[in-house]
C-alpha positions as a Python dict, from the first residue, in 0.01 Angstrom:
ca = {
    (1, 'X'): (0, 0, 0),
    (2, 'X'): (-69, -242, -293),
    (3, 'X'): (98, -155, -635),
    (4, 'X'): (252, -263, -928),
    (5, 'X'): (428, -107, -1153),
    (6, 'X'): (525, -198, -1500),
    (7, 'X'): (863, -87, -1723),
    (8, 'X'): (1077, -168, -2020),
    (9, 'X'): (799, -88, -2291),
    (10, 'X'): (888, 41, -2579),
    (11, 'X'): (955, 35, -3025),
    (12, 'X'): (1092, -269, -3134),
    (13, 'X'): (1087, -427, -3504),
    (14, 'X'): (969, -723, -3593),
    (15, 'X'): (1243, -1035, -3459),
    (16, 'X'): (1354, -810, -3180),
    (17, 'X'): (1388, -880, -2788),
    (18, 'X'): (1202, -664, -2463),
    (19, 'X'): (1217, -727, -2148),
    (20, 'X'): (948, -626, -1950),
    (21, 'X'): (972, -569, -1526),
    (22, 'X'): (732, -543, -1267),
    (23, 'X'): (780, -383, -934),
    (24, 'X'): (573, -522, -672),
    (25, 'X'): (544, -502, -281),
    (26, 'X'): (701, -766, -81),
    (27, 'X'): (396, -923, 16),
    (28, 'X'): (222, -947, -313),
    (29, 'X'): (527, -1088, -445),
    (30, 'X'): (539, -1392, -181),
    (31, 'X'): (181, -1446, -151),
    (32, 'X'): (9, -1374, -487),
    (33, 'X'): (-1, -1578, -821),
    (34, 'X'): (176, -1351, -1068),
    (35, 'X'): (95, -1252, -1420),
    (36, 'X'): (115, -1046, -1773),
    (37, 'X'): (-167, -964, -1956),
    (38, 'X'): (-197, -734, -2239),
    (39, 'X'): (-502, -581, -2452),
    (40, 'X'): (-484, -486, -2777),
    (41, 'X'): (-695, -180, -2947),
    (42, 'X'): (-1031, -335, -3011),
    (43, 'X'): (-983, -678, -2842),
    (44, 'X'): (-1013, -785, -2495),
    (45, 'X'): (-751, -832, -2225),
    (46, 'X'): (-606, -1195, -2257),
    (47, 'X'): (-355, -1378, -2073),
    (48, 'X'): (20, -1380, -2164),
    (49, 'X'): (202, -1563, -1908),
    (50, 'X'): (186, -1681, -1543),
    (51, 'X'): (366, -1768, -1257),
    (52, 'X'): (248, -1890, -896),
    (53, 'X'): (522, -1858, -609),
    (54, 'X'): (619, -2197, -646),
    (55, 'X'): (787, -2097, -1043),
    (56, 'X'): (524, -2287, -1187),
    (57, 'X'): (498, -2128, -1545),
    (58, 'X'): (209, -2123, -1763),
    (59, 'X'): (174, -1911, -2144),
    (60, 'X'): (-64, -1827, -2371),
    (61, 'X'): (46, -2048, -2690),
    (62, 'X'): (73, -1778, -2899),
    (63, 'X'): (398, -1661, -2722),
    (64, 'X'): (545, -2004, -2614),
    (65, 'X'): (834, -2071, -2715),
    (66, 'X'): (936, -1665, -2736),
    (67, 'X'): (825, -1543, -2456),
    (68, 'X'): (1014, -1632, -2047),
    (69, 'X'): (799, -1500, -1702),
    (70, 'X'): (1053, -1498, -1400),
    (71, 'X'): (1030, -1431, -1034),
    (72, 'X'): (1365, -1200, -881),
    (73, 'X'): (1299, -1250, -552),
    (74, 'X'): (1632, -996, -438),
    (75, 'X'): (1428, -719, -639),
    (76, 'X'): (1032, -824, -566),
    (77, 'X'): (1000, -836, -874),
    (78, 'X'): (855, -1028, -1219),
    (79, 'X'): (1004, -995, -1570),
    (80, 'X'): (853, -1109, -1910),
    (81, 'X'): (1148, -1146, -2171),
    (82, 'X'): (991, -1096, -2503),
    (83, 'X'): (1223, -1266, -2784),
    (84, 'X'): (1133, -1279, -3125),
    (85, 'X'): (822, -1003, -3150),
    (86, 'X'): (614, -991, -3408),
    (87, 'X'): (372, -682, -3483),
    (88, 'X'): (44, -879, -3336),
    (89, 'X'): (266, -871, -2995),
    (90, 'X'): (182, -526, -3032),
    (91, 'X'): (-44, -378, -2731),
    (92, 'X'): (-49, -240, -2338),
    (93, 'X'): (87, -492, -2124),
    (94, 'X'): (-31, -523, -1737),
    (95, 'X'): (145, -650, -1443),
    (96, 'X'): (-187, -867, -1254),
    (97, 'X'): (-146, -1003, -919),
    (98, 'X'): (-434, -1240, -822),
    (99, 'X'): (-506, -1474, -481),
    (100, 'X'): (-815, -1723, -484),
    (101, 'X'): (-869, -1701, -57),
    (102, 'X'): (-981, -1404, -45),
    (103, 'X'): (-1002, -1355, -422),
    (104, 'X'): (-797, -1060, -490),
    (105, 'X'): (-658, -869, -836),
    (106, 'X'): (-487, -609, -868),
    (107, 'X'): (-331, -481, -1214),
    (108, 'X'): (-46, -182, -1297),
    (109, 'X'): (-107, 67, -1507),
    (110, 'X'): (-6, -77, -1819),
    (111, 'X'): (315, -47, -2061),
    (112, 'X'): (327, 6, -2457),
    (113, 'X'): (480, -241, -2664),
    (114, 'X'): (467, -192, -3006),
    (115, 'X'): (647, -368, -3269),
    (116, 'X'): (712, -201, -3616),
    (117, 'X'): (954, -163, -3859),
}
């Protein structure tokens, strides 16, 4: 029933723009505190951007400034427009979903974004 489901990965160089969707389910979309996180090779997962169903926004500050979370609430679903990439942008990003009561996750399958000239 639950999913997510990340797109709009790809090869970008260096001062380029992506724009990266996730599809979720109506109810995770209403209900559930809404987020991109992305994991490099050989470091841990860390926290890109976030947005609770309010449109409160929150970003890592290594990406403020360049990078915009948004909630399309005709679609379900939440974009991260990436402006200005530079190659440490490069990893998988995840779509995460997350409620406190109960405390809930749940995370897509991941997209590549790599940036390279």
């Amino acid at each position: 029933q639950v999913q997510l489901v990340e797109s709009g990965g790809g090869l970008v160089q260096p001062g380029g723009s992506l724009r990266l969707s996730c599809a979720a389910s109506a109810i995770i979309f209403r209900f559930y505190s809404m987020g991109w996180y992305r994991q490099a090779p050989g470091k841990q997962r860390e926290l890109v951007a976030s947005i609770i169903s309010g449109g409160s926004t929150n970003y890592a500050d290594s990406v403020k400034g360049r990078f915009t979370i948004s909630r399309d609430n005709a679609k379900n679903t939440v974009n991260l427009q990436m402006n200005s990439l530079k190659p440490e942008d490069t990893a998988i990003y995840y779509c995460h979903a997350h409620i406190s009561i109960p405390t809930t996750d749940y995370w897509g399958q991941g997209t590549q974004v790599t940036v390279s000239s």
